[in-house]
N, C-alpha and C positions, 0 to 999 in steps of 0.2 A: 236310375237317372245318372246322368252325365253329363258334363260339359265342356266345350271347346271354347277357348278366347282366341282370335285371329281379327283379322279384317273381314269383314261379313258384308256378303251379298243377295240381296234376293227380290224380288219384283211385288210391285202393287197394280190392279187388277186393270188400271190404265197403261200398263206397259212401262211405266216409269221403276226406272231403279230403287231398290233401297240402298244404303253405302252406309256402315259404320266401318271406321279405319281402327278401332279395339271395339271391336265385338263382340257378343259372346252369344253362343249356341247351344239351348238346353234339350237337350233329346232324351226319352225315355221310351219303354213298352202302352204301345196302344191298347185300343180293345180284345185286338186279336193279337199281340202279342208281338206285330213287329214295331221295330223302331221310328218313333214320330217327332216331331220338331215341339216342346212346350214352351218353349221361350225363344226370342232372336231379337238381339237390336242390342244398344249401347252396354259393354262395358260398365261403362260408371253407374247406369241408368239400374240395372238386372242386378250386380253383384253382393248388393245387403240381402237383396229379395232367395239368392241361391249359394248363399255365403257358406251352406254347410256340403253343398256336392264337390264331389273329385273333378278336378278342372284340366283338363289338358292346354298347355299354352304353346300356340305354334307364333312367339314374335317373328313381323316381318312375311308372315303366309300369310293367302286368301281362301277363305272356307266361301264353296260358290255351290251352288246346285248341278246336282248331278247331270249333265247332259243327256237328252233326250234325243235319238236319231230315229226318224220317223220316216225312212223307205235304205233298205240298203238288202244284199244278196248277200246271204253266208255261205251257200255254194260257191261265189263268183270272189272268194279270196284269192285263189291262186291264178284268178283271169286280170285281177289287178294289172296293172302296165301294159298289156298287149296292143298292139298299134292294129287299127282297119280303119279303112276308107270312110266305114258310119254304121250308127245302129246299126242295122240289118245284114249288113257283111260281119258287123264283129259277133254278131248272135251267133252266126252261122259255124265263123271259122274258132270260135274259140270259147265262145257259154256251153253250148249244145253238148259238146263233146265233155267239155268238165261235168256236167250237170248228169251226163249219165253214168258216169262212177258212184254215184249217191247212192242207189239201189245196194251198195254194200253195208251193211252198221259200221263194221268197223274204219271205213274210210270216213261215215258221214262221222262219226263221233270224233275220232282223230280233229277231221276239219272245224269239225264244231267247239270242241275245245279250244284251240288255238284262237280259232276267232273271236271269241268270247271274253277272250283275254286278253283280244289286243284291243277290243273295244274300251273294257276296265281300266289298260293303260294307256288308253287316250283321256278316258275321265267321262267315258258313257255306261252311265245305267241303268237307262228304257232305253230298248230298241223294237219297233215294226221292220219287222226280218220276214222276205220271202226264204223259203225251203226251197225243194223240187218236187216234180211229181211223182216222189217214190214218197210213201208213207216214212219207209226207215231215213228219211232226211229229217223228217220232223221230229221224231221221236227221239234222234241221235240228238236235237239241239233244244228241245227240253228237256231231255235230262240232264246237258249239263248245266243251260239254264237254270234250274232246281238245284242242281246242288253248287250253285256259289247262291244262291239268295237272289238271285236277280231276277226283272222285271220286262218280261220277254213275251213277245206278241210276234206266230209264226203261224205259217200252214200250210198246206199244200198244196203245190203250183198247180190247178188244173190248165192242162191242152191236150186237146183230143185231136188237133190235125192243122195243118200245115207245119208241123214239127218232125224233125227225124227221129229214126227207131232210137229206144236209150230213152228217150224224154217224155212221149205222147203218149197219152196214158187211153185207155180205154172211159167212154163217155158215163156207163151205167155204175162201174166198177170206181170211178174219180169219185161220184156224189157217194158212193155206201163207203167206200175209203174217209174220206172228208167228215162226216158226219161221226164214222167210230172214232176219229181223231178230237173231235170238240167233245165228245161225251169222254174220252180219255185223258183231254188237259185241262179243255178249257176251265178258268176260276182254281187249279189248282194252284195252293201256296200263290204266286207273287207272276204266275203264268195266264198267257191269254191266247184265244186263237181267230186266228185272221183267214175267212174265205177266200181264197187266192187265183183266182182268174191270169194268167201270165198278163196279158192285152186281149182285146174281142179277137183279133182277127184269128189268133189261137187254139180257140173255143168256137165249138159248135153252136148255131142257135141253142138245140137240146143242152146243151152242157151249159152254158147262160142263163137259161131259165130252169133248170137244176139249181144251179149257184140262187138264184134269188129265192127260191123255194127254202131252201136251207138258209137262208136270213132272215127269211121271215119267221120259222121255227125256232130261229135259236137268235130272238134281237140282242141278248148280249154280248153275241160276238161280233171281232172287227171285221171288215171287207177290206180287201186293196188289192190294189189294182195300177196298170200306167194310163195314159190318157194323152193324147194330145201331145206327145213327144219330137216328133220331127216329119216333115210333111211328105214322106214314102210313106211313112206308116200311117199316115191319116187317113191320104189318097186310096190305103188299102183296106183301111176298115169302112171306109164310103161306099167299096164299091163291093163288099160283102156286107153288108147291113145299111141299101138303098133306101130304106121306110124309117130307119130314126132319124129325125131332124142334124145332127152330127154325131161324131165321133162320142162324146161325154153321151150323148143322148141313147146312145145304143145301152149304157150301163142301164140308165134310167130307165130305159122298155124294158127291161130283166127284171126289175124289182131289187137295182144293186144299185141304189144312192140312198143314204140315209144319213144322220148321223152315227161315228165308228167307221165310217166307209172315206179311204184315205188313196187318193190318186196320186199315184207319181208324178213331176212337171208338169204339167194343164200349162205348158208354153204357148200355145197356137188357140186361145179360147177368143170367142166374139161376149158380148155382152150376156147376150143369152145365156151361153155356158157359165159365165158368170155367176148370172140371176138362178142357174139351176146347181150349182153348187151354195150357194147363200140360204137357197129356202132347203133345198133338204136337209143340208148342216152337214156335207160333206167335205172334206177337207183336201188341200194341196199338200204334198211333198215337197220341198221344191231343193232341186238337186243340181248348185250352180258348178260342180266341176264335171261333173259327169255329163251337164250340156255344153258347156264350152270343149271338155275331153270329146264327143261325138258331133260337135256342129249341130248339134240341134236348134238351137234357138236361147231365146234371153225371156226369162219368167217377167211379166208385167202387172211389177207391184203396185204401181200407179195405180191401174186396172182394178186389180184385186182389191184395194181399199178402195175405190170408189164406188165399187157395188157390193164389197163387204162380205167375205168370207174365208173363213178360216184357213190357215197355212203356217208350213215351218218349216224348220233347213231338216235337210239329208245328205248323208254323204253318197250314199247308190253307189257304194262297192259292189263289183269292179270294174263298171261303168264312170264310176266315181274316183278319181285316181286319189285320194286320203282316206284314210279313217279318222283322220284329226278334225274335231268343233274347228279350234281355231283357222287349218288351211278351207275349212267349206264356208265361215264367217267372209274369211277376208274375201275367197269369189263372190260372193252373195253380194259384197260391198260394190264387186267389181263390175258386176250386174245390174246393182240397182244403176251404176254410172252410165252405163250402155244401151241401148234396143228401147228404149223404154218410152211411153205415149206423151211422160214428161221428162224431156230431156234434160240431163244431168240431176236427175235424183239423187241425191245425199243419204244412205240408209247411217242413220246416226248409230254410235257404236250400243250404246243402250239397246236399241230394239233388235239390234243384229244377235248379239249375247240370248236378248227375250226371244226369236224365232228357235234359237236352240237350247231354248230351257221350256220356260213356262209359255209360251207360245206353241211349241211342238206339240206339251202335253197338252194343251188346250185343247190342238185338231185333232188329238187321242181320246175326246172326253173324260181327260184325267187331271181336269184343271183343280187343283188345290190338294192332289193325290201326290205328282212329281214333279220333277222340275221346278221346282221352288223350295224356299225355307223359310215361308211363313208359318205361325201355328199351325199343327195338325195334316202339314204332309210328312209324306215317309222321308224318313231322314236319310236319303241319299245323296251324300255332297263328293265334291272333291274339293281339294287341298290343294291349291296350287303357289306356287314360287315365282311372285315375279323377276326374280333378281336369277335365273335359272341358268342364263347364259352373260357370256360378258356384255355384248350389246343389249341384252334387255337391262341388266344391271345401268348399265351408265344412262339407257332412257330413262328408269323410273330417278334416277336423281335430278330429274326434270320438269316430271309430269308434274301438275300443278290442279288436275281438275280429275275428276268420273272418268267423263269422255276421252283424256288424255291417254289414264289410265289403262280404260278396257282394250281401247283401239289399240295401243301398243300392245298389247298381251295377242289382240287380234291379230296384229301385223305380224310380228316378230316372233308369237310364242309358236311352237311345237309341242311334241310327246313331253319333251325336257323339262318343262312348265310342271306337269302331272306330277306330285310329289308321291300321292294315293287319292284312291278311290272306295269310296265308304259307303257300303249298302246297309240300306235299313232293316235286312234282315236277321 
């Protein structure tokens, strides 16, 4: 057992903040032996109660929950920055081509290492990560997964056609691929594995309902998938899958919406897709630099809570031009300001922080597991410094409130903010 005093953060199951400004954070070994949250909240309140543990005291730091990123590419690290015209030209002229050097271990481990660890020093750690459709992508990024201790949910990209050589994998060989991968991670240590469909139009009927055949075998693993991204790629999964009611609906005819099943941006949904994301307990991605970086479109939160279903931020590297919570927070903000069914929506800085904490893990079904520090989840936080650079320094001699608080960290913070990152492993 051990404990941290800082200013402490962490969420109550209506999305509202908790805030102690001297906090203290009692973490010890759970049942299985990783590290869990057994105390949190005041200082003055806890301190006779743990008066005899080693205390680590960070005055002036914020001990917050570990960031959850819930859709991003760990092949598509070094496609980050690359300029095209949209989706579908940038897939072309500069994913495709990265994504087939994976077929090497030693390239995908290389990449997977570095990425892993730029994740940690932004202050993420869950992440729902696509692979590629080479087995050795997956492999290369749970293992390093595994050994930092981290909390990693990946698999392998199937597409069996309208993809170039390098990428598209063969239809019968993807599903026995796929399946020796979930009986090889899945549940292992702190690891998970996610059926990974690129988009329909990529996938064969047969390779779609392959994929839902292998979810229904194996219901504890994740699905994900894109959905509804930008209206070429709508127009083109329409007109390759005539008989499902839309785009989201084509998953739905596979036997690929459930709970654990997590769409990237669902920007272009009507109510219905709504209402069929709601009752299966399928969940949004939503990945506001990566649609304003491609023209896609503006996520409609409005929407979304009015027919009520699950969602949280994503950065969607390298679609996504950050790895940083804070730069995906403040677009998120800048989205909710935009496009939206009620104009000039306010996403208040509390719920912005919750879609990429305990909200994330929520459309993860991992609500009370991560992304929080209440009792009994894995103790993975980060440490952050608001006083990190000069201009945050001279904001927080100002702030006055939570909401002041967060939002500046939102606004202004960076990498620089991240002191460390602390897994429960």
């Amino acid at each position: 057992m051990h404990a941290y005093r800082a200013s402490l953060l962490r969420f109550n199951p209506d999305r509202s903040a908790v805030y102690d400004e001297d906090g203290l954070l009692v973490v010890g070994p759970g049942p299985d032996g990783t590290q869990i949250v057994h105390a949190a909240g005041a200082w003055q309140e806890l301190r006779a109660r743990h008066a005899g543990l080693s205390i680590t005291h960070w005055p002036g730091h914020l001990i917050a929950p570990g960031f959850v990123d819930l859709h991003l590419h760990f092949p598509q690290t070094d496609v980050i920055g690359s300029p095209a015209e949209g989706l579908l030209p940038w897939l072309e002229k500069y994913t495709f081509p990265h994504e087939s050097r994976f077929h090497d271990p030693g390239h995908a481990s290389e990449v997977a290492g570095f990425f892993l660890e730029e994740l940690l020093r932004q202050g993420v750690s869950t992440a729902l990560a696509f692979a590629t459709s080479h087995p050795a992508s997956v492999d290369a990024l749970f293992t390093q997964a595994q050994a930092r201790g981290m909390r990693l949910i990946t698999g392998k990209v199937l597409q069996d056609r309208h993809s170039p050589d390098g990428v598209r994998d063969d239809t019968e060989q993807s599903l026995l691929d796929t399946e020796s991968l979930i009986r090889r991670w899945h549940g292992v240590d702190r690891l998970g594995y996610a059926i990974t469909p690129r988009f329909a139009p990529t996938s064969t009927p047969a390779q779609l309902r392959g994929a839902g055949e292998l979810a229904a075998r194996h219901p504890g693993v994740w699905i994900q998938s894109h959905v509804a991204e930008n209206l070429a790629e709508i127009a083109w999964a329409r007109e390759l899958f005539p008989d499902s009611r839309s785009y989201l609906g084509t998953y739905a005819d596979f036997g690929l919406m459930r709970e654990r099943a997590v769409y990237a941006h669902c920007i272009h949904f009507d109510d219905a897709d709504r209402q069929l994301m709601r009752e299966t307990g399928a969940a949004a991605a939503v990945s506001p630099t990566s649609n304003l970086f491609l023209g896609s479109g503006f996520f409609d939160y409005a929407g979304a809570d009015r027919v009520g279903f699950r969602y949280g931020l994503a950065s969607d590297v390298g679609g996504g031009t950050s790895f940083s919570p804070f730069k995906t927070m403040l677009a998120a903000y800048c989205v909710g300001r935009e496009g939206q069914t009620k104009p000039g929506l306010s996403l208040s800085p509390q719920h912005l922080w919750w879609q990429h904490t305990a909200g994330a893990a929520q459309a993860l079904g991992l609500e009370g597991v991560v992304g929080n520090l209440q009792p009994g989840c894995e103790a993975d936080f980060v440490r952050l410094d608001p006083r990190a650079t000069p201009l945050l320094a001279r904001k927080m001699a100002q702030v006055s409130s939570l909401d002041e608080l967060l939002f500046a960290l939102i606004v202004l913070g960076d990498d620089r903010l991240v002191v460390q990152t602390v897994l429960a492993s």
